[in-house]
C-alpha positions in Angstrom: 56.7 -83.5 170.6 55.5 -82.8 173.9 54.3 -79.5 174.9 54.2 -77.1 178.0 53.1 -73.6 178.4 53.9 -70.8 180.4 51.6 -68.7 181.4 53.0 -64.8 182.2 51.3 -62.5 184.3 52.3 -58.6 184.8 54.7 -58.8 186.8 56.0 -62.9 186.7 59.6 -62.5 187.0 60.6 -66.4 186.0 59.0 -66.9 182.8 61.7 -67.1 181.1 63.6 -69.8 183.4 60.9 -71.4 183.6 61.3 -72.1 179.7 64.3 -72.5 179.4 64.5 -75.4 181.9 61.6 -77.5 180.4 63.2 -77.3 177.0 66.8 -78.2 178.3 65.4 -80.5 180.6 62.8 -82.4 178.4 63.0 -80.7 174.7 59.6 -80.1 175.1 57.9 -77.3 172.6 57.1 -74.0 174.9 54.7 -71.7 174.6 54.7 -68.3 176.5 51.0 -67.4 177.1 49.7 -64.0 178.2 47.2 -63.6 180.8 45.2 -61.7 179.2 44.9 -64.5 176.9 41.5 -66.7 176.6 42.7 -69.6 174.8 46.0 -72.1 175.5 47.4 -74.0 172.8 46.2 -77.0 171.6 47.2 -80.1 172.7 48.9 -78.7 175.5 50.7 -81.1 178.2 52.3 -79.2 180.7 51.1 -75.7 181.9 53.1 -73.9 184.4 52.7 -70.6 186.8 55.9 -69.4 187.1 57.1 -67.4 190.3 57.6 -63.2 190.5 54.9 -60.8 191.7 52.1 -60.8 189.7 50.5 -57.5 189.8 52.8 -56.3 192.1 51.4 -58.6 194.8 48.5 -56.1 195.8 45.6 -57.1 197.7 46.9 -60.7 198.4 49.8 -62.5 196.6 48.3 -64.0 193.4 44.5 -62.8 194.2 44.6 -60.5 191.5 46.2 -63.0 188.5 43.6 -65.7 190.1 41.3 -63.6 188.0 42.9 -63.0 185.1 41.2 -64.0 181.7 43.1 -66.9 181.2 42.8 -68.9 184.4 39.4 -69.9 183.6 41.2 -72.2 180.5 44.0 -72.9 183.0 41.0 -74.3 185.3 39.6 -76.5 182.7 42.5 -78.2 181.6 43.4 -78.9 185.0 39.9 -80.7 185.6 40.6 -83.0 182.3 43.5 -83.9 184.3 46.7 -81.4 182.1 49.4 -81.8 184.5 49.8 -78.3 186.3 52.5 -76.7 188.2 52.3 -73.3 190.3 56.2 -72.6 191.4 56.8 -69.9 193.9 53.8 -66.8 193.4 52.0 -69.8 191.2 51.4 -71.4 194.0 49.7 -68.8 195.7 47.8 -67.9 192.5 47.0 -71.8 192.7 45.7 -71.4 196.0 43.7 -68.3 195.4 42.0 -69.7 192.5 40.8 -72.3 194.5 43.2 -75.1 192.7 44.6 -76.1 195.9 44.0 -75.5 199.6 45.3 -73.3 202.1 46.9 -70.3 201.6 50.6 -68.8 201.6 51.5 -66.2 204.5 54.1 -63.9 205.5 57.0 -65.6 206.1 57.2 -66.3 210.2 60.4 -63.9 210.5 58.8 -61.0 207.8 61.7 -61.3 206.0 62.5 -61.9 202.1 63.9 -65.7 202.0 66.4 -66.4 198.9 68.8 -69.6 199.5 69.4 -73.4 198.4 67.2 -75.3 200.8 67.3 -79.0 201.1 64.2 -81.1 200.7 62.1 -84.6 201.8 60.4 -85.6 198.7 57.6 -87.1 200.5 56.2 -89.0 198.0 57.6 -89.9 194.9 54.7 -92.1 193.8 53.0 -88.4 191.8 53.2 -88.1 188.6 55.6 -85.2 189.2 58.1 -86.8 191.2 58.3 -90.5 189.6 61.8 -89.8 187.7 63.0 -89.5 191.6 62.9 -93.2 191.6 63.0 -93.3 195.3 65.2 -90.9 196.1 64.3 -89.2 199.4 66.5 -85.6 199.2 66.3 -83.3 196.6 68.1 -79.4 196.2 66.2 -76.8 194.8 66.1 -72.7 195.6 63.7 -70.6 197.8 63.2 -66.8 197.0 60.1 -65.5 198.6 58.5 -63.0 201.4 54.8 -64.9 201.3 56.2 -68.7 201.6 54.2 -69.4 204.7 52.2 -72.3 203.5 49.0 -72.0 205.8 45.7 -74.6 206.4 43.7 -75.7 209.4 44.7 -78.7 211.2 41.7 -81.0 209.1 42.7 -79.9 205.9 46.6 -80.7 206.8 45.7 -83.9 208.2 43.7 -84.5 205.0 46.8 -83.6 202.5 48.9 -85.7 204.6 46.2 -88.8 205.1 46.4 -88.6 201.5 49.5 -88.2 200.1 49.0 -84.9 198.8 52.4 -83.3 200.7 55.0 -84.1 197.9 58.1 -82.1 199.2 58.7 -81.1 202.5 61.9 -79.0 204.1 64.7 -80.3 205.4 65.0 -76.9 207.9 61.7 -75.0 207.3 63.0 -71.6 206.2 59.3 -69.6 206.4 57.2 -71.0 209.0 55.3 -73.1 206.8 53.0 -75.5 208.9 54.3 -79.1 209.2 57.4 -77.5 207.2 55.2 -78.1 203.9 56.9 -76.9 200.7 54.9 -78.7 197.9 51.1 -80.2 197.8 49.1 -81.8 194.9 45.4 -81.8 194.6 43.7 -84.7 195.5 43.4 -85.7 191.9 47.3 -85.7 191.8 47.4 -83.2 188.5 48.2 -79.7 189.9 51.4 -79.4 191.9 52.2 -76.2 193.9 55.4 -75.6 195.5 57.6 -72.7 196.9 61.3 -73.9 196.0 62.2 -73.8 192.2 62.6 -76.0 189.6 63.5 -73.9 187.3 66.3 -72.4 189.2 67.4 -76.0 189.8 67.9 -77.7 186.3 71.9 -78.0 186.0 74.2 -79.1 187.7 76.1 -75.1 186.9 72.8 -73.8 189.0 73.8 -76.1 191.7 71.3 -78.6 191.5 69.8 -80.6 188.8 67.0 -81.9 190.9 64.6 -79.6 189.2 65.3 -80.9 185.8 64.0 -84.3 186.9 60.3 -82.6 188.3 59.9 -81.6 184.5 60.6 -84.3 183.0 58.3 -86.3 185.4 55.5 -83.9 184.5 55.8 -84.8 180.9 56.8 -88.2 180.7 53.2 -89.2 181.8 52.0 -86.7 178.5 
């Protein structure tokens, strides 16, 4: 059996969906892991950062769970290769523990952001979005005030040169430059992305789209 674990931070809010839809999705085994936490189970295949406001987003959004005693486990697995996924505020604790470039910013209007948005998946060739077999449009939800994804023009053309921008909105809803919702590192392993998966696994959520990024993520376990 595969497995995935969740890591939760003070403050994560979608811990729980984000269970929920990897064992409905792929039936994998999931463990909930606190932060505080030094050790992930063994034999893990999956790890995921789920979205809410760790720490109450002080300082910076994620800066403070980038430091928290588990990421430096979360960071080592991720250099053997674990498939990784930051959704939402894992993202931006992705991109404050220096996982994945640029950072996430205000969104361009300063206002909270919580709809179905419509998305490019750029490239399906990832590990994470192989089960798209092609497809170009996915459905998932946005529900965040720091969405802005941010980098300087070198390190966008970079992600892009590379194929590291794996989802990309249909009508940009934060500002994000070049309307960027999802990057992967440029080993292809750790995935960040605003929208969620999580919130997007049945077809009763509105979407199953989600369902298929999970079981991507784990049929390459």
């Amino acid at each position: 059996m595969t497995k995935a674990a969740v890591i939760v931070f003070p403050g994560s809010n979608c811990d729980r969906d984000c269970k929920v839809a990897i064992e409905r999705a792929t039936g994998a085994r999931v463990d909930m892991v606190w932060h505080g936490e030094t050790e992930l189970p063994s034999g893990v295949d999956l790890i995921v950062l789920p979205g809410g406001f760790s720490y109450g987003d002080y300082l910076r959004c994620g800066a403070m769970a980038a430091l928290s005693p588990i990421m430096p486990e979360v960071k080592a697995a991720a250099e053997r290769g674990v498939a990784t996924v930051g959704i939402c505020n894992g993202f931006q604790v992705l991109c404050e523990a220096g996982l994945l470039p640029g950072a996430l910013l205000r969104n361009e209007k300063l206002k909270y952001v919580c709809k179905p948005v419509e998305l490019e998946v750029v490239n399906s060739q990832t590990r994470f979005t192989a089960g798209y077999q092609g497809r170009r449009q996915a459905v998932m939800t946005v529900g965040n005030g720091e969405g802005n994804f941010f980098a300087d023009e070198a390190t966008l053309d970079r992600l892009e040169g590379e194929g590291q921008v794996v989802f990309r909105y249909a009508d940009n809803p934060n500002g994000s430059a070049r309307d960027i919702a999802g990057i992967v590192n440029a080993r292809g392993n750790v995935l960040g992305m605003m929208p969620h998966p999580d919130r997007a696994f049945e077809a009763e959520l509105g979407s199953a789209d989600g369902a298929i990024l999970f079981q991507s993520a784990l049929a390459s376990a």
